[in-house]
N, C-alpha and C positions, 0 to 999 in steps of 0.2 A: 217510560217503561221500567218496571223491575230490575229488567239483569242489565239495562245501564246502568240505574243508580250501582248495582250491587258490581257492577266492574269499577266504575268511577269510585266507590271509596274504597275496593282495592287496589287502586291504581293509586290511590291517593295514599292507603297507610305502607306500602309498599316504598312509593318515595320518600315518605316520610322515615323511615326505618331504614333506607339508605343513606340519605341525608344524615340522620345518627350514626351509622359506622363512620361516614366517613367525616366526619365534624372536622373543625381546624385545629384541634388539639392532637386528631388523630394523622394529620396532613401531615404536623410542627413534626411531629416523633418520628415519619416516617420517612420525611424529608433527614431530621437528623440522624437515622440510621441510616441511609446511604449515602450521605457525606461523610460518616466516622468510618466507614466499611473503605468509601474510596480516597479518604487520606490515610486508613494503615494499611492499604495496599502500595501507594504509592511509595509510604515509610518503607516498609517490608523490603520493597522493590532496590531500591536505596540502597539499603545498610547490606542485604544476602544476595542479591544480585548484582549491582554495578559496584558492592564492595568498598562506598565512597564514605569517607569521612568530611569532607568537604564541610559540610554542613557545621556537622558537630564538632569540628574545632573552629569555625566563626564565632557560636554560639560562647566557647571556653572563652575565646580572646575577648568576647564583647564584655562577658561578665567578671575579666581578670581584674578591670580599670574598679569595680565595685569592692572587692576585695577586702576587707578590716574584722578588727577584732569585734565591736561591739556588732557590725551586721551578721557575721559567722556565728556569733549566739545567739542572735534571734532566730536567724535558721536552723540554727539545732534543737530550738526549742520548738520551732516550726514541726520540723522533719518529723520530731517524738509524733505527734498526733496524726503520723501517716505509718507508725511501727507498727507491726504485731500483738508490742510489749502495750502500745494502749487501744487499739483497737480489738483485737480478743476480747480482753473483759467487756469491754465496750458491748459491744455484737452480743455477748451472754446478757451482760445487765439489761440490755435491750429487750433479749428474747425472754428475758424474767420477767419484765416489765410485765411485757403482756399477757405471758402466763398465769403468775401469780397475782399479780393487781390487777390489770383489768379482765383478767380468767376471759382472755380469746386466745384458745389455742389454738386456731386457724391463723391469726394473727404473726407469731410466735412460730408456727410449721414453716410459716412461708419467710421471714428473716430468717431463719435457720437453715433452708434451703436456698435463698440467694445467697449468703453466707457462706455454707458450703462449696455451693458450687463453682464460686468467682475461684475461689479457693485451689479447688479442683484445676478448674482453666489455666489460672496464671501459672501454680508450678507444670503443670504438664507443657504449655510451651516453651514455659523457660527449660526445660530439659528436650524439647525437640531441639530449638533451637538455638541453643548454648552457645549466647553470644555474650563473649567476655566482658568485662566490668573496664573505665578508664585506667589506664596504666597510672596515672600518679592523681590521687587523691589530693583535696585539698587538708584533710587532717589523718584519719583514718581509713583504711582498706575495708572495703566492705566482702560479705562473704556471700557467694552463690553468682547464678548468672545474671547479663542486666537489661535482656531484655521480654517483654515489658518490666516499665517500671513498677515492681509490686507497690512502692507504699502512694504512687499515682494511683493503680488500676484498684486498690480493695480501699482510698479514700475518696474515690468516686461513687463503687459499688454501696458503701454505709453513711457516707453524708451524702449521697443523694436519698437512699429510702428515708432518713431523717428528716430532707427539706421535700420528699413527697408526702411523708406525715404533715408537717408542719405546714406544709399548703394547705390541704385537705381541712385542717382543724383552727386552725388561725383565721376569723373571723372579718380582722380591721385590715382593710389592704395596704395600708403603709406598712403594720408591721410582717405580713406578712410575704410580702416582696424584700422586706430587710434582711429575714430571718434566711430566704431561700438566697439573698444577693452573698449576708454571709457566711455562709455556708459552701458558695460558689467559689468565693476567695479564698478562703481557709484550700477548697482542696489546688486550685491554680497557685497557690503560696508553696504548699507541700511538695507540688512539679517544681518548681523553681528550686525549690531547696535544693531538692535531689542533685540539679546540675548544678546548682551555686558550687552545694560538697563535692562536685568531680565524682559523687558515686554513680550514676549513671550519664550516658549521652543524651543531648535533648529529645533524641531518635525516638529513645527509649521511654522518656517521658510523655511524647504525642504519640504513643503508641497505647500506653498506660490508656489516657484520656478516652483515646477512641474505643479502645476496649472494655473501658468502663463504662462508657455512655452505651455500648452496642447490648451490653451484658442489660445493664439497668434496662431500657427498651424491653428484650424478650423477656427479662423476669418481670414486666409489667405486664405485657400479654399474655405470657404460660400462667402465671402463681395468680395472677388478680384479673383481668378478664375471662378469664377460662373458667373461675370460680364462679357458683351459684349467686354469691355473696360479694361482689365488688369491692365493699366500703369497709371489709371487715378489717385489712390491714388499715386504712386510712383515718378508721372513726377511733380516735382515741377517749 
């Protein structure tokens, strides 16, 4: 009969176009957005609720025994690539990038707006919740509050769109699993440093992480599935 067949392949392109939303790519993300949701609530819970430092002075005592001159300048050199002072330009050169050489200013709108707006986030709740910085530095006092950790939470937000570029457009799967593995490290190094330097608590740092992972997610769905054009940040 007619309006089986014609029910039977809407039933069919129906499944099939579910099956698409909900792919395992889209499972991985959704699954990782509420484990990072439910370890910085638990963090949260922690550090303004039960007011415990527990944690974060095992974490100081673990990494005191590491302590020396030549690992303390690797981590300074670490840390730089989680500053302001090189990520700014960074985030501009980027959005030139695609502005002016590869002329996708759809490309270019949308760095510019996850950029912004990590931006946005991080200081608005480091000013809600104006949670002091470690009393004694390993060199230096840092300046503002510490939690999250900004140069965690905005070196996840920009080398993660880097290693989502770099997936997208890297062709040979060794290198392209290299490129996102380092890229992975470089920002898990940058967390580490933070607390090697006593400039923030590790609180502070896994709070970074989840916050950058939760950020990255929505501006994947808001700025690049929402869009007509999917591939336009991706296709370099």
């Amino acid at each position: 009969m007619p309006w089986k067949n014609s029910l039977q392949n809407h039933l069919k392109m129906t499944t099939n176009s579910f099956l698409k939303k909900f792919s395992v790519s889209f499972i991985l993300l959704v699954l990782l957005f509420i484990t990072c949701i439910i370890i910085l609530f638990f963090v949260a819970d922690m550090v303004f609720e039960d007011k415990s430092l527990i944690f974060d002075e095992h974490v100081f005592s673990f990494l005191k025994q590491f302590v020396s001159p030549p690992l303390t300048g690797f981590m300074l050199i670490i840390t730089f690539f989680g500053s302001q002072q090189f990520l700014l330009p960074a985030n501009i050169l980027l959005i030139l990038y695609f502005f002016l050489i590869k002329k996708k200013r759809d490309s270019a709108i949308k760095i510019l707006a996850v950029s912004l707006t990590s931006v946005i986030v991080l200081f608005s709740l480091k000013l809600i919740l104006q949670r002091e910085r470690p009393m004694i530095p390993l060199l230096s006092k840092a300046h503002g509050y510490s939690f999250p950790s900004g140069h965690t939470f905005s070196s996840v937000t920009f080398y993660g769109m880097i290693a989502y570029i770099l997936w997208q457009n890297i062709k040979i799967p060794v290198w392209r699993w290299f490129s996102v593995f380092s890229l992975s490290l470089l920002v898990i190094l940058i967390g580490c440093s933070r607390v090697y330097l006593r400039l923030h608590y590790a609180s502070d740092v896994i709070a970074g992480f989840c916050l950058g992972l939760i950020w990255l997610v929505t501006a994947k769905w808001i700025l690049i599935k929402t869009t007509g054009n999917k591939n336009t940040l991706a296709s370099t």
